[in-house]
C-alpha positions in Angstrom: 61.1 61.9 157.1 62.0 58.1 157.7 65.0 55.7 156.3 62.5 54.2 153.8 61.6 57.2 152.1 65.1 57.9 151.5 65.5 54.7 150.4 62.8 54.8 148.1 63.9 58.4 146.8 67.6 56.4 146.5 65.7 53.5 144.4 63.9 55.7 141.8 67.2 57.8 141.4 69.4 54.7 140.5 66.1 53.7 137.8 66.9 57.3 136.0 64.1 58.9 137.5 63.3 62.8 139.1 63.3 63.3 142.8 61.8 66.2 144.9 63.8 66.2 147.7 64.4 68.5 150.9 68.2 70.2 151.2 69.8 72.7 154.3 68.6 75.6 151.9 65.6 74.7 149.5 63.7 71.9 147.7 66.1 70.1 145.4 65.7 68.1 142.2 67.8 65.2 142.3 69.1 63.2 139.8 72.1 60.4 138.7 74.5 63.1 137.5 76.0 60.2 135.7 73.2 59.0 133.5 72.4 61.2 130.6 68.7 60.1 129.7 68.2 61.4 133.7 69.9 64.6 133.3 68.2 65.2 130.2 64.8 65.0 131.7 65.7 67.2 134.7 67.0 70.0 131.5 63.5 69.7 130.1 61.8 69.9 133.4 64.1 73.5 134.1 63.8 74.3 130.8 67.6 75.1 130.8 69.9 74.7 128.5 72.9 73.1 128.3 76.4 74.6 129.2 74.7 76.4 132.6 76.1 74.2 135.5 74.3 72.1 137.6 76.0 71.5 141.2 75.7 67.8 142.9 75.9 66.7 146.0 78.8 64.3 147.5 78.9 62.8 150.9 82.3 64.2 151.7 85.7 65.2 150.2 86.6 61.8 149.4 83.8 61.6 146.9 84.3 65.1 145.7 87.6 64.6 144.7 86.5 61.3 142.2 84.5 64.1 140.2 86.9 67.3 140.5 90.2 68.4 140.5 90.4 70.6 144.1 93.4 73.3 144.2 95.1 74.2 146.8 92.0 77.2 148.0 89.3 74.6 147.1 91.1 72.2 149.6 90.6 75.3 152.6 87.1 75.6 151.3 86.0 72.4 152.1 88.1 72.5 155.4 86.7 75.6 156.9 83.2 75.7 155.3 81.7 72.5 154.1 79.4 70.9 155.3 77.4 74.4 154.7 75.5 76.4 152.4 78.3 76.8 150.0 78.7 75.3 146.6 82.5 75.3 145.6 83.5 75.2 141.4 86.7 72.8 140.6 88.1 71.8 137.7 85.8 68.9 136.7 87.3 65.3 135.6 84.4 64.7 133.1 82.9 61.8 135.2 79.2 63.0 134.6 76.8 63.3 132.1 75.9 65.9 129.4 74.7 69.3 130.7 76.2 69.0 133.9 79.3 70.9 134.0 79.8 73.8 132.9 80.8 75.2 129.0 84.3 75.9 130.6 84.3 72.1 132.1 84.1 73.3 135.9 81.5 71.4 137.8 79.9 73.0 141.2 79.9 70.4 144.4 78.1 70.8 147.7 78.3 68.8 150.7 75.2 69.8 152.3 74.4 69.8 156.5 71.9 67.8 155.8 71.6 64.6 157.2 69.1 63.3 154.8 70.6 64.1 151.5 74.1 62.8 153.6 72.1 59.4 154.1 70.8 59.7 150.2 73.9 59.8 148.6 75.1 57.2 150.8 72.9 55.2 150.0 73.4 55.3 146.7 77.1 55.8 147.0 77.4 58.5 144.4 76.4 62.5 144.1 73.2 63.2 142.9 72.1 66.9 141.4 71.6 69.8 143.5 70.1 72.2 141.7 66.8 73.8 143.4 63.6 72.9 142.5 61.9 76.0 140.4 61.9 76.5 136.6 64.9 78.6 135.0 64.4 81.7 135.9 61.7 81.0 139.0 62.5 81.2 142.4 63.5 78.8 144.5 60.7 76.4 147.0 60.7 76.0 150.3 57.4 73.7 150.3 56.1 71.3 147.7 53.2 73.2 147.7 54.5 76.4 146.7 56.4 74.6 144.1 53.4 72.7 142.7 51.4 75.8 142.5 54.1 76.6 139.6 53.7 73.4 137.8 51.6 72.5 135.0 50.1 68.6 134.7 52.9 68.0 132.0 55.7 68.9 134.7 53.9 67.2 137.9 53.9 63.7 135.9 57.6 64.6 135.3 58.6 64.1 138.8 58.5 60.4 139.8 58.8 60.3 143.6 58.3 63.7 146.2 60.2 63.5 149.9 57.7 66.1 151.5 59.7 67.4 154.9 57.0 70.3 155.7 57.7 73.6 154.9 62.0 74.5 155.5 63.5 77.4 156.7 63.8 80.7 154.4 67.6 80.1 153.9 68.8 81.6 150.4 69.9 79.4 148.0 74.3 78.5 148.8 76.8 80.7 148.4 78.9 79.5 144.8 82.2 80.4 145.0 84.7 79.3 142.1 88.2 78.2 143.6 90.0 77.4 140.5 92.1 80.4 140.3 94.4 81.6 143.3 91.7 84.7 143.7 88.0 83.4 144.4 85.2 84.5 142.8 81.8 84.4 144.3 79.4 83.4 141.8 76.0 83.7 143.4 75.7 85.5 146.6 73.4 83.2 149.5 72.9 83.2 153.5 76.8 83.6 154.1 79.5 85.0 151.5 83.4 84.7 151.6 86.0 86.3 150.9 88.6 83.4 151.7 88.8 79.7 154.2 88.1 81.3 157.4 86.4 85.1 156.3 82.9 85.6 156.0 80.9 88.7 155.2 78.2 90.3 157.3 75.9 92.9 156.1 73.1 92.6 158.1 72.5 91.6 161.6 70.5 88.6 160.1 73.9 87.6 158.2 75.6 87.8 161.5 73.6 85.8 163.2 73.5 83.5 160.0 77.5 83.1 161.1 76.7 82.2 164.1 74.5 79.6 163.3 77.1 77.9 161.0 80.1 78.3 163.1 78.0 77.0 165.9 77.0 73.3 163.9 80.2 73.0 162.7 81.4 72.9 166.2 78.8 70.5 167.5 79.6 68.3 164.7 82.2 66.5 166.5 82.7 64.7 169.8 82.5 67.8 172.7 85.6 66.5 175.2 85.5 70.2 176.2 83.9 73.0 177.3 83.3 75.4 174.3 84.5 78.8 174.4 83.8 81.7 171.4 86.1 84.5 171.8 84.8 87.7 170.1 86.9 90.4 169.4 86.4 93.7 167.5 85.3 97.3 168.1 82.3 98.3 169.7 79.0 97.8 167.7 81.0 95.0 165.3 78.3 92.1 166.4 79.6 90.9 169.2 76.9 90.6 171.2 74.6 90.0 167.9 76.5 86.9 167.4 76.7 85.8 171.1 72.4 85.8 171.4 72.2 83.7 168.0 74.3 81.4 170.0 71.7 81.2 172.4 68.9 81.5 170.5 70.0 78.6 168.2 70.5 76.3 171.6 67.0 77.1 172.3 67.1 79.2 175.2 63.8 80.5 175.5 62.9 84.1 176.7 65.3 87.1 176.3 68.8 86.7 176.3 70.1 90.5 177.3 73.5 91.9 177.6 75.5 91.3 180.5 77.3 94.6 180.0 77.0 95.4 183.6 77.3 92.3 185.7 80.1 90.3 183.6 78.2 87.4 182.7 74.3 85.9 182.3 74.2 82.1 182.6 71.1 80.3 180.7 70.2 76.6 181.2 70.5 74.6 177.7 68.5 71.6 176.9 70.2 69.8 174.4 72.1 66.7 174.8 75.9 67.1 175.2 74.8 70.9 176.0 73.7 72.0 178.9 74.9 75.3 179.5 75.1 78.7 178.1 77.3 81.8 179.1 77.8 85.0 177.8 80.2 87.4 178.6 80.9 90.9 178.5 84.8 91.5 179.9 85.0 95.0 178.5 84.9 96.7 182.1 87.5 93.8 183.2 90.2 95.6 184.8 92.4 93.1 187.2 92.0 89.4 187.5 90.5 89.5 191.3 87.5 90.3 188.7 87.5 86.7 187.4 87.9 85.5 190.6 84.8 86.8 192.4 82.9 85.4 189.9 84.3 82.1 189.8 85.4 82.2 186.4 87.3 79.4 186.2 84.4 76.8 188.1 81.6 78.0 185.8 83.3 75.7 182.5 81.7 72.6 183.4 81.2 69.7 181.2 78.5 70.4 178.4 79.1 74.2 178.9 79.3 76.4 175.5 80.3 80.0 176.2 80.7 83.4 174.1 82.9 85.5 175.2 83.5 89.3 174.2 86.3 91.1 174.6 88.6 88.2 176.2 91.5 90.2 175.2 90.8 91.9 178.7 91.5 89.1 180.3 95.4 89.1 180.0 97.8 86.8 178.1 98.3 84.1 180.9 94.2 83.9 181.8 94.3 83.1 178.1 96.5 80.6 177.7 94.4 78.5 181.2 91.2 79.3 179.3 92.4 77.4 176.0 93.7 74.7 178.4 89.8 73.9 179.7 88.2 74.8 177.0 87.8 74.3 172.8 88.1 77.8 171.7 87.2 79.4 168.8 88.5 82.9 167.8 85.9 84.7 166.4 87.3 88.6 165.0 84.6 91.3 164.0 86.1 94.4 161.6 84.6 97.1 159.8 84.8 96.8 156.2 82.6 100.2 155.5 79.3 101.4 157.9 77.1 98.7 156.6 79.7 96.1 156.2 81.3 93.6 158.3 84.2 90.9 158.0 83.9 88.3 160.4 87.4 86.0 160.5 87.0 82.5 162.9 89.9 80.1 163.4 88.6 76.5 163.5 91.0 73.6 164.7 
């Protein structure tokens, strides 16, 4: 996709009209939330009715907060989770049009990790609608041709302009979690459900390694002055190591990226701008910290390096402390919640 498509989808938006456009999850319809004869014809293309919510998208909190009252948990949402596949329910302030919030006058807002949609709204320096492309009922797109299959003539002359980015990744619509009361309430279950600002709930090893992925972008949203460091603790069979080759596999290391339960650590070569280094460890057999030192633990956190780390707790209070001296580290805690479940709990500064 180019800048003048997305200026072109931001030109026929601000006229009132319909937009196909790509999100971090599925094909949207986007819309001026704010002008009614708009929203009304993205109703009568869903064939919904109004008084079911329709979320927008908002460039960041700032914007958010011009639409929606955000308490106290909302304000940890958006602090540990957005941008992400989550769509977080405030108190609306009644800025937008008919058939946008809901009956109870909550309205759903996502900040997306998506840089077009980020430059979209930008652009038009206001939220537009969210909601995936389908009809009521359907499910969701993840190509323009799946969703055109759908479509009579009527509803294809609906849509004024289509942003066609290929086919996107099978993520599951977001996660919509309603943060007006001091308990949350998840509303639709996607890719990654919590159960507060820094928990997130695993019960798959696809799920896990959804984690991964999202804790992962967050951190390489900003500046890396440091080495990275992910330190996973938990009991054995939590996801540790799950987690740690999603790492890799989402810096694009290429081939298999085994367990280094037996020699301490496997080092990969990363191709990716600011990274270009992956390590993965396995301390559980760390015993004494002549350990670290035949390895050269210390020399291998070189600039551009990201590292996952299981079991650090082996590694002794003071070896700890040095570690989060050289490195950005992010605390990472795997638990059993029953057999099948997991709760995954991250600390992000």
């Amino acid at each position: 996709m180019n800048k003048q498509e997305i200026q072109q989808a931001a030109a026929v938006i601000k006229k009132g009209g319909l937009v196909l456009f790509p999100s971090d999850t599925v094909y949207i319809l986007a819309v001026d939330p704010t002008n009614q004869k708009a929203v009304d014809k993205l109703l009568a293309f869903k064939e919904r009715w109004v008084g079911k919510a329709i979320s927008v998208a908002v460039a960041d909190q700032e914007m958010a907060e011009e639409y929606v009252e955000l308490s106290e948990n909302a304000r940890q949402l958006y602090k540990s989770l957005l941008p992400g596949p989550f769509t977080i329910v405030s108190k609306g302030r009644h800025k937008v049009a008919d058939g946008i919030e809901a009956e109870n006058g909550t309205l759903g807002i996502r900040i997306p990790d998506n840089d077009w949609i980020h430059k979209l709204v930008t652009i038009l320096g206001k939220p537009v609608t969210a909601t995936s492309a389908n009809l009521s009922g359907r499910t969701p797109n993840y190509s323009v041709a799946s969703l055109w299959k759908t479509l009579s003539e009527k509803k294809k002359k609906m849509i004024d302009y289509v942003v066609d980015a290929g086919k996107l990744p099978k993520n599951k619509p977001s996660t919509v979690i309603e943060a007006t009361e001091p308990e949350l309430k998840v509303l639709r279950r996607g890719d990654l459900v919590t159960t507060g600002a820094t928990t997130i709930i695993s019960k798959s090893e696809t799920e896990t390694q959804k984690v991964a992925e999202f804790l992962l972008k967050r951190v390489l949203k900003g500046k890396m002055e440091k080495p990275i460091a992910f330190l996973l603790s938990g009991d054995l069979g939590c996801g540790k190591t799950i987690f740690s080759k999603a790492v890799g596999k989402v810096l694009g290391i290429r081939g298999r990226i085994t367990s280094p339960t037996f020699v301490i650590y496997n080092e990969y070569e990363v191709k990716d701008g600011a990274v270009n280094k992956f390590l993965h460890f396995d301390l559980y057999r760390i015993t004494a910290d002549f350990e670290l030192k035949e390895i050269k633990f210390w020399e291998l956190f070189t600039t551009g390096t990201i590292a996952c780390i299981e079991w650090p707790e082996n590694m002794g209070e003071e070896n700890l402390r040095k570690l989060k001296e050289i490195t950005k580290t992010i605390p990472v805690t795997f638990s059993y919640v029953d057999p099948t479940t997991r709760e995954i709990k991250y600390e992000l500064s």
